[in-house]
C-alpha positions in Angstrom: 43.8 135.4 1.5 44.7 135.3 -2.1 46.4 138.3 -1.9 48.3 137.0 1.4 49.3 134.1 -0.8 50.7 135.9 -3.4 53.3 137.5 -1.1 54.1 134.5 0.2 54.9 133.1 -3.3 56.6 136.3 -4.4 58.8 135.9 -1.7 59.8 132.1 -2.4 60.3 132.7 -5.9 62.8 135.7 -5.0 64.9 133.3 -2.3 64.5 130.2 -5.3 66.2 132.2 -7.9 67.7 135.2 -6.7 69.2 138.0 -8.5 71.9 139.1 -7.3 74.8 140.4 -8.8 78.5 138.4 -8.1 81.5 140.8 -6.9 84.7 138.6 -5.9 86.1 142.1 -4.3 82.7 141.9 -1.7 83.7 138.2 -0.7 87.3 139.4 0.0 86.7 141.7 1.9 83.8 140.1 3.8 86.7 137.4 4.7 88.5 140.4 6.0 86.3 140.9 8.3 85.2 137.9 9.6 89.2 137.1 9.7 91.1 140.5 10.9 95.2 140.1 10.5 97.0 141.5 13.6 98.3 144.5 12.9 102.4 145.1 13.3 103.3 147.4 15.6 105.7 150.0 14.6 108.6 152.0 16.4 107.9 155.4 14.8 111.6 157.2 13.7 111.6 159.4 16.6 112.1 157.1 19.0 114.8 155.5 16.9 116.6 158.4 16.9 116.6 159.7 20.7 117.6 156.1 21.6 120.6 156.2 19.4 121.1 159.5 20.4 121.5 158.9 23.9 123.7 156.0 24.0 126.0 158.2 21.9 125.7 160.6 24.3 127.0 157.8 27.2 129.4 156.8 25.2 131.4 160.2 24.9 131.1 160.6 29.2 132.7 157.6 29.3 135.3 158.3 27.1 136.1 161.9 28.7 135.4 161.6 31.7 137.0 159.0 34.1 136.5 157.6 37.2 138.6 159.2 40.0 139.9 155.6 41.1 141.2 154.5 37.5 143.7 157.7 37.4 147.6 156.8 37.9 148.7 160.0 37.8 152.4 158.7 36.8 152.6 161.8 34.4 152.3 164.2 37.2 154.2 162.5 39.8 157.2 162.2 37.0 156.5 165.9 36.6 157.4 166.9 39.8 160.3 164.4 40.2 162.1 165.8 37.6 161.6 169.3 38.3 163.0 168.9 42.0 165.8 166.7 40.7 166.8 169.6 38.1 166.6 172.4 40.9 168.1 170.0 43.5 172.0 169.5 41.7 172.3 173.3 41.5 170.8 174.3 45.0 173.2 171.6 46.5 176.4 172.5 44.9 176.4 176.2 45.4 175.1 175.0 48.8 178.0 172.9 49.6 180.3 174.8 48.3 184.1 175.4 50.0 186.1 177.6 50.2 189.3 177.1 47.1 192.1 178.8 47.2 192.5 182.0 44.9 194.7 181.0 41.6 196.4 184.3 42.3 196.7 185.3 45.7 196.5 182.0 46.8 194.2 183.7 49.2 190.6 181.5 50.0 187.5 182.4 47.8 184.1 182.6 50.0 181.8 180.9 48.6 179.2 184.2 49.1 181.4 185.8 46.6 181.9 182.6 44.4 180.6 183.7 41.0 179.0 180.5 39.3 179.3 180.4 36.1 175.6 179.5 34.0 177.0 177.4 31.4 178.6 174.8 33.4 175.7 174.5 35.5 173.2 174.5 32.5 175.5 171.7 30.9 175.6 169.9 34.2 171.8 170.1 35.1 171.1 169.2 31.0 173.1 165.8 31.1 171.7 165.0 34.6 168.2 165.6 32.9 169.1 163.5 29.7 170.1 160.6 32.0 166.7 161.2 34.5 164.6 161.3 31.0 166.1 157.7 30.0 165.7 156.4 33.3 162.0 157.8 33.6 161.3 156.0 30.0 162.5 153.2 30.5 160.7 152.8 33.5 157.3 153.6 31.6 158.0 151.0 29.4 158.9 148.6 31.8 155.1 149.9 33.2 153.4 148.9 29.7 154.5 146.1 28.9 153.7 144.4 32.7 156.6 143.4 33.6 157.1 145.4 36.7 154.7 145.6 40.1 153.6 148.5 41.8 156.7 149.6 43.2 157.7 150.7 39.9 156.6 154.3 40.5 158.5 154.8 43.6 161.5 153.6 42.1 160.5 156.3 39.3 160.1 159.4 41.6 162.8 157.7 44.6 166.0 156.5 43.8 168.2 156.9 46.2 171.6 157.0 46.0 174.2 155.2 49.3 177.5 155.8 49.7 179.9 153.2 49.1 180.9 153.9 52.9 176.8 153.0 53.1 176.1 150.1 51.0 179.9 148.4 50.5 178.3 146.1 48.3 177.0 146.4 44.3 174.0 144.7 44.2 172.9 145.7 40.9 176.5 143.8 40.1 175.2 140.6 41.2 173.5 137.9 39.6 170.0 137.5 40.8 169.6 134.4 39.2 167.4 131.1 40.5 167.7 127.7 39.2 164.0 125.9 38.1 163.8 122.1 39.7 162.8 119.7 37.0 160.7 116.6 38.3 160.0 115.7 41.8 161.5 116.5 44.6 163.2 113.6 46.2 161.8 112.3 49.1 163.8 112.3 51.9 164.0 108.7 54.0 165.2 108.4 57.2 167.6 106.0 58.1 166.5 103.2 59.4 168.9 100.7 60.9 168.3 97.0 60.2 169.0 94.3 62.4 169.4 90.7 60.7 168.9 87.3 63.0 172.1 85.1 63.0 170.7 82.5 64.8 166.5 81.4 64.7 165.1 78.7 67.4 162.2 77.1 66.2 159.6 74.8 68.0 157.5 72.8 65.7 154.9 70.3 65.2 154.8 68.3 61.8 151.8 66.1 61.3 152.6 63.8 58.3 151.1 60.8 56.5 153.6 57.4 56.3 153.7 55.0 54.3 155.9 52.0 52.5 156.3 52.6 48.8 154.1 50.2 46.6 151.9 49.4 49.6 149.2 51.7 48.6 148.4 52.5 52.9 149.3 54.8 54.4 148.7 56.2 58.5 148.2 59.0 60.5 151.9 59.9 62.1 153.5 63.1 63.5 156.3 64.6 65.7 157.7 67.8 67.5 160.6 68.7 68.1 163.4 71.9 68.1 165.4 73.2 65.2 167.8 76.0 64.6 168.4 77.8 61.7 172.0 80.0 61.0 172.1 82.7 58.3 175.0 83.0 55.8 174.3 85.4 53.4 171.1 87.8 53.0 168.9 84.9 51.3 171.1 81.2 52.5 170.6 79.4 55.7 171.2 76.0 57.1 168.7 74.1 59.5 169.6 71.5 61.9 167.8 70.1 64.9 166.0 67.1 66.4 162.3 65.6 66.5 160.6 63.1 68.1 158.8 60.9 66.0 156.3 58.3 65.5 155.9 56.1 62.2 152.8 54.3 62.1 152.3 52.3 58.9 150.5 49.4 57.4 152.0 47.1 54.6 151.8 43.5 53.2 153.2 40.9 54.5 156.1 40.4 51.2 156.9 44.0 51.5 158.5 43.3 55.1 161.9 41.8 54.6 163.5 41.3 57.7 166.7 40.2 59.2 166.2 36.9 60.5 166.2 33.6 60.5 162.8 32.9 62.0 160.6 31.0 59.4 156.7 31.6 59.9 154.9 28.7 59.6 151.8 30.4 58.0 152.5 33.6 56.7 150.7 36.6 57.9 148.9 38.6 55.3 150.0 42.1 56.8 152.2 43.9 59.3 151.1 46.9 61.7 154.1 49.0 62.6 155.0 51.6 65.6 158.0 52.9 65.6 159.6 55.8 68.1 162.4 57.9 66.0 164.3 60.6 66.5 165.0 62.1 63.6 167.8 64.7 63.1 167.9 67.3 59.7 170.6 68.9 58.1 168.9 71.4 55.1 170.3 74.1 53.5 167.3 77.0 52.9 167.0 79.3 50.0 165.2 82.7 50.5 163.7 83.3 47.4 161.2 86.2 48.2 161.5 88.5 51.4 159.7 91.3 52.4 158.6 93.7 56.0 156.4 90.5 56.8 156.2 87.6 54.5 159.4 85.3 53.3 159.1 81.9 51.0 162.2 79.1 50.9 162.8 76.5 49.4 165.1 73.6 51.2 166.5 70.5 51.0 168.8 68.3 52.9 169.1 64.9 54.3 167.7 63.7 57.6 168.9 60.6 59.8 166.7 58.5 61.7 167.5 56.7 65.0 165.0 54.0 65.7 164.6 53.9 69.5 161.6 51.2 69.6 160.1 48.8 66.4 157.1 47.5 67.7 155.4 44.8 64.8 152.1 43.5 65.2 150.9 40.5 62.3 147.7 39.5 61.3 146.5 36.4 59.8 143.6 35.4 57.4 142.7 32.3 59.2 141.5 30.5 62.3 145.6 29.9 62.8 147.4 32.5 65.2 151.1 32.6 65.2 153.3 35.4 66.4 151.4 38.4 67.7 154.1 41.0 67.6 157.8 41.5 68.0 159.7 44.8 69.6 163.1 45.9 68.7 164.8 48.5 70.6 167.7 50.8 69.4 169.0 48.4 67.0 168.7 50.5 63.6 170.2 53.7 63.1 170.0 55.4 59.5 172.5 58.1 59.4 171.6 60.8 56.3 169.1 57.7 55.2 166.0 60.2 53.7 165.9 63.2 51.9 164.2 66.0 52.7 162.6 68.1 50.3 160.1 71.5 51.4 158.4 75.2 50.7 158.5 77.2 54.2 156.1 80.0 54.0 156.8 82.9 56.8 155.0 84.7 58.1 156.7 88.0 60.6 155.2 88.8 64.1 157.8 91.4 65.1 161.4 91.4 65.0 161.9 88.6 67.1 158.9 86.1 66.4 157.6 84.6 63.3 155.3 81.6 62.1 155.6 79.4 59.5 153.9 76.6 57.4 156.5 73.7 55.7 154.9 71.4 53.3 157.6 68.6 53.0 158.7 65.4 51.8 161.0 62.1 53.2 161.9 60.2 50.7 164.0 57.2 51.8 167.2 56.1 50.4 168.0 53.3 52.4 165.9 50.2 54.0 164.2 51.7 57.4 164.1 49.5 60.4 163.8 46.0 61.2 161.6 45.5 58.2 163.5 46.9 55.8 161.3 49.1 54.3 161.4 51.8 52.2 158.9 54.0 54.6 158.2 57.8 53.1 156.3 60.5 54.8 154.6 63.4 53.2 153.0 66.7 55.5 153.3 70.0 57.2 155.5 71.2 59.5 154.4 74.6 61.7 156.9 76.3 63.7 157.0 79.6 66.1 160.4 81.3 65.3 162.3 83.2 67.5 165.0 85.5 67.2 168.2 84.7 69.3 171.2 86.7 68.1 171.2 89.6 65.8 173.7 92.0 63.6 173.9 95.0 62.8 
């Protein structure tokens, strides 16, 4: 046991107080290994190289060798043009050959025993070729640079040559020129023929409000009536017609002043008054917008009033009753006694029809009926047009 307990102590006393020796290299590389870095992976050289090497090696096929669609083959085709237009002069003139008469003999020379002579045809076949070589260049060039299309080749290798018995006329003398259009075209209108009314017949209805000035009442009134309207110019028109009225109105007592010598005895605080008139306009219009469907005037004129019945109705404040009411029949006539002042709005069916709103004004400028009072109406006159007469 004792010796048991001496190992056991030997080996706290080692892990206590170790010796061990301290290397910073064994701790480094201990980290190493607990912690491995991933390792780079490299393209070895060899594979570099055959890489490289092929794409070189596609390059140069590409280069040398072409595809069979991309070839033109103008060179060759120019080739042979010019070869059978050098062989063709020479062929052709000994071909068409006649016979000339002998310088001598004055005999006829056969052609089979013509002898042509090489340096006139050479010379003759060497300017022809000169002036195919221009034409052949400048035709390539005309190639490069893109400014001709793909019939540029068969005027190259086909140019052929008409008679003036053929083709009378010089085209290339003529200039193919085009003028540009600058801006919009202009668009074309068709004519459109416009019809203008001479004469308009109106039928109308003209609710209104009357009153007498200063009486601070006023009543319900209206009329209808027929009016006609002739055009002078393209925006002036005069209106005349006649309407059948009734002026209904309320006042005091002191504002009716009328022509008699009958004295109440009490004085009745207001008059009621009913009145039938016709009343008859005269007003010059002024157009002073127009358009396919809408129109706004302005007017003004005078109007005269023929009173065809006055009835008057008083009222009292007291228990006393006098005079009930008192009718006058066409007594009063007011000829160009109001003024008329108003804003027609149109508005256009078709050619022949139209509606229309008139606010207006009466103003008077005399004494109106057997009261002798200034009456004034304010309202709205509607009206169907109609087209009677036109011009062209």
């Amino acid at each position: 046991m004792k010796e048991g307990k001496d190992i056991d102590k030997l080996f706290k006393d080692g892990l206590e107080n170790p010796d061990l020796p301290f290397n910073d290299l064994d701790w480094d590389d201990l980290e190493e290994r607990l912690h491995p870095k991933p390792k780079s992976r490299i393209v070895p050289l060899v594979w570099l190289s055959a890489a490289a090497g092929i794409a070189a090696m596609l390059f140069i096929v590409f280069l040398l060798i072409k595809p069979a669609g991309l070839k033109t083959g103008v060179k060759d085709i120019v080739k042979t043009d010019k070869a059978d237009k050098i062989n063709t002069p020479l062929n052709n003139g000994i071909g068409n050959l006649k016979p000339v008469p002998a310088p001598e003999t004055g005999g006829e020379i056969h052609p089979n025993s013509l002898t042509v002579n090489p340096g006139g045809i050479m010379a003759n076949q060497k300017a022809q070729k000169n002036e195919q070589e221009l034409n052949i260049e400048a035709q390539q060039k005309t190639i490069e640079i893109g400014l001709s299309n793909t019939n540029s080749l068969a005027n190259v290798v086909y140019k052929p040559q008409l008679p003036a018995e053929i083709n009378p006329v010089a085209f290339k003398d003529q200039p193919l020129t085009a003028s540009i259009a600058l801006g919009k075209p202009e668009r074309v209108k068709a004519p459109v023929i416009k019809q203008k009314s001479r004469f308009v017949l109106s039928i109308l209805a003209a609710p209104d409000l009357t009153s007498v000035q200063k009486s601070g009442k006023s009543s319900l009134s209206g009329g209808f009536g027929l009016e006609a309207t002739v055009s002078l110019t393209k925006r002036l028109s005069i209106t005349t017609g006649a309407a059948y009225a009734k002026k209904i109105y309320d006042s005091d007592f002191n504002l009716y002043k009328p022509n008699s010598s009958y004295v109440f005895k009490v004085q009745p605080t207001n008059v009621h008054a009913n009145c039938d008139v016709i009343d008859i306009p005269l007003n010059v219009n002024y157009k002073i917008f127009d358009n396919k469907r809408n129109a706004i005037s302005v007017s003004t004129g005078l109007s005269s009033y023929l009173m065809l019945k006055e009835n008057y109705s008083y009222n009292y404040a007291g228990d006393y009753q006098g005079p009930q009411s008192f009718e006058v029949r066409n007594q009063n006539q007011h000829y160009l006694g109001i003024a008329n002042v108003g804003v027609e709005f149109q508005h256009k069916i078709n050619n022949n029809l139209s509606i229309s709103a008139k606010p207006f004004m009466k103003i008077p400028l005399t004494d109106i009926g057997y009261g002798n009072s200034k009456l004034s109406s304010t309202g709205v006159a509607v009206s169907l047009n109609m087209n009677l007469f036109k011009k062209d």
